[in-house]
Phi, psi and omega in degrees: 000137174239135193278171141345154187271323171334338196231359175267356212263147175293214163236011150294296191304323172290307173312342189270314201298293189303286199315320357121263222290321137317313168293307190294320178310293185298003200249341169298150160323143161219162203207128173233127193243178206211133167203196176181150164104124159202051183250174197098228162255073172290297183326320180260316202274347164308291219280359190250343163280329180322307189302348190270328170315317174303331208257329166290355208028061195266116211304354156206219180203120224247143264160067181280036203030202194074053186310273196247154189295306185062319190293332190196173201286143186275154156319338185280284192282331165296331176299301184268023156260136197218012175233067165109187187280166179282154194224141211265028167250344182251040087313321184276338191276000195232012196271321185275320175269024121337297193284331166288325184282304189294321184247350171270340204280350162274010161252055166003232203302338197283138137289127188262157182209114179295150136225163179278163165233187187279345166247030156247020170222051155227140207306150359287013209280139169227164176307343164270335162297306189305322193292338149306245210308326189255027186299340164310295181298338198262334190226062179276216221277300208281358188279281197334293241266330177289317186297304190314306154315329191278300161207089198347308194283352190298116176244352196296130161246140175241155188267064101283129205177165189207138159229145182249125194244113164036062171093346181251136156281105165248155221205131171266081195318135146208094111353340212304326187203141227292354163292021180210144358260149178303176152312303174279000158291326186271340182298304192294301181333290203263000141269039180249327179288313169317285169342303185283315164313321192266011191252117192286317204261034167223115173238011218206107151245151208199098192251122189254142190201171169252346161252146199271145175338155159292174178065006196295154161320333202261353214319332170287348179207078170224219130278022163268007182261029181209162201264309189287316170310322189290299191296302184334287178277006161286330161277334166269353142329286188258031138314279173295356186265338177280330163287317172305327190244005175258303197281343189051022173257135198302122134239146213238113185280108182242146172225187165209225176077324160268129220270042149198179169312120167205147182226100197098051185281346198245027185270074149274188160244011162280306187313300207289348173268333176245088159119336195113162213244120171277134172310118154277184156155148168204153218214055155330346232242068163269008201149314168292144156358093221279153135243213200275179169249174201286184186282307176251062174299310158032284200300326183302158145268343165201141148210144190235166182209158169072025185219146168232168196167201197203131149313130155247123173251105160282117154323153142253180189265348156270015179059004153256164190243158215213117152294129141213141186294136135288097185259143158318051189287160175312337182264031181252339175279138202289182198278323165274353151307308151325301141346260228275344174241333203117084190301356173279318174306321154315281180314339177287297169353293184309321178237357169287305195278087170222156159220163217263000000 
């Protein structure tokens, strides 16, 4: 008879066995995906990236915010009202558990992870409603235990946070409004970045926010457009260009709020003369109203408009990560979404929702 090699093995050896095996499990690729702005037709085009995150096995999915329109009715939601006209005080009380039953609750088991946007702070909407209705989202197990570690008394929850995942720091922004970022946002920011420079076992930051750094290829509808957004996010640009180049650690720029694809948002010429240009991208396209690209799209390494879709970032085994668009087409969408807006609604999504 011939056993298992497993069972032939001594119990050193097994011990030996296991460990091997474990290291090696843990050196496989892994893939996580990342998008935003899904107000509009959020409604249709969420639930067809879920399935594409489910069918990539992607161990979760980033959330770069702008959930619902809130200033007017998202298109989605005018849609799926069928006892009379919409009326915009039960649209503003329904709009965020809109978005959790139609666009988080078809990612089951995948866990999500928020970030704000600038319209989840418009009135009547505020930064304490928000930390209220997504406290599910904002403190799970795996949030609690990274804020606590960092520092035992933090009981706070904010919509800023950072979790490490087999080596990567990820580390969440809120951009949201033109006061950010604060003072206590840049503090708690670089000491998570000092922390991660000095941590052997962090080789990998991967910082997500919804509006993109200044100075970006995106630069008119970035943080540059407010004077506290602009010294801000230049300092933490160059927070990371100082980790990156003292610490030797990979870094990775994620934004969304501009409503298309781009890749190498942050290759200027402002960047490239003061520290160097960081791998960027933003990736809007979840659903909102698409627009044009800037003028010196040129500059970009890809960028596409009029399409939605999600980053898949595969982890390697050397902590560093490899971008690629997913892009969404209309027969991707699921079949009871079709059903419940209408395949003419759909399709208008698909070639409609744009803006100028």
């Amino acid at each position: 008879m011939i056993l298992p090699m497993f069972l032939t093995l001594r119990p050193v050896s097994l011990l030996l066995f296991a460990l091997l095996t474990a290291a090696s499990q843990a050196q496989q690729p892994w893939t996580f995906a990342v998008s935003g702005d899904s107000r509009n037709c959020g409604d249709v085009v969420m639930p067809a990236i879920a399935a594409g995150v489910h069918q990539d096995h992607a161990a979760f999915y980033w959330h770069l915010g702008d959930f619902r329109a809130i200033y007017d009715f998202d298109q989605d939601y005018r849609q799926g009202i069928t006892t009379g006209p919409p009326l915009i005080k039960d649209y503003e009380n329904r709009a965020w558990d809109d978005f959790i039953q139609n666009q988080l609750t078809p990612f089951g088991n995948t866990p999500v992870f928020l970030g704000i946007g600038n319209h989840e702070l418009i009135p009547p909407r505020t930064r304490p409603e928000f930390l209220i209705q997504f406290a599910d989202w904002l403190d799970t197990p795996e949030l609690k235990q990274q804020r606590l570690k960092d520092d035992p008394k933090d009981h706070r929850l904010r919509s800023y946070y950072h979790w490490q995942r087999t080596g990567i720091d990820f580390i969440n922004l809120d951009n949201a409004s033109p006061d950010q970022f604060d003072q206590d946002q840049i503090a708690w920011f670089e000491r998570v970045l000092r922390a991660d420079a000095a941590d052997p076992s962090i080789a990998t930051v991967v910082v997500g926010m919804h509006e993109a750094l200044p100075d970006s290829i995106a630069n008119g509808h970035s943080m540059s457009e407010s004077p506290q957004g602009e010294a801000s996010g230049r300092r933490a640009y160059a927070d990371l260009l100082n980790l990156q180049q003292t610490a030797h650690k990979n870094i990775y720029v994620l934004a969304s709020h501009s409503h298309f694809f781009m890749d190498g948002v942050y290759n200027t010429g402002y960047w490239r003369t003061n520290g160097g240009v960081l791998p960027g991208w933003v990736i809007g396209t979840a659903g909102a109203a698409r627009r044009v690209l800037p003028p010196n799209v040129a500059d970009a390494k890809a960028a596409k408009t009029n399409v939605y879709g999600y980053l898949l970032a595969t982890v390697n085994p050397d902590h560093t990560i490899g971008f690629k668009f997913h892009e969404i087409a209309e027969t991707d969408t699921p079949a009871g979404v079709v059903t419940r807006f209408t395949p003419d609604f759909v399709h208008q999504c698909f070639i409609a929702n744009r803006q100028n």
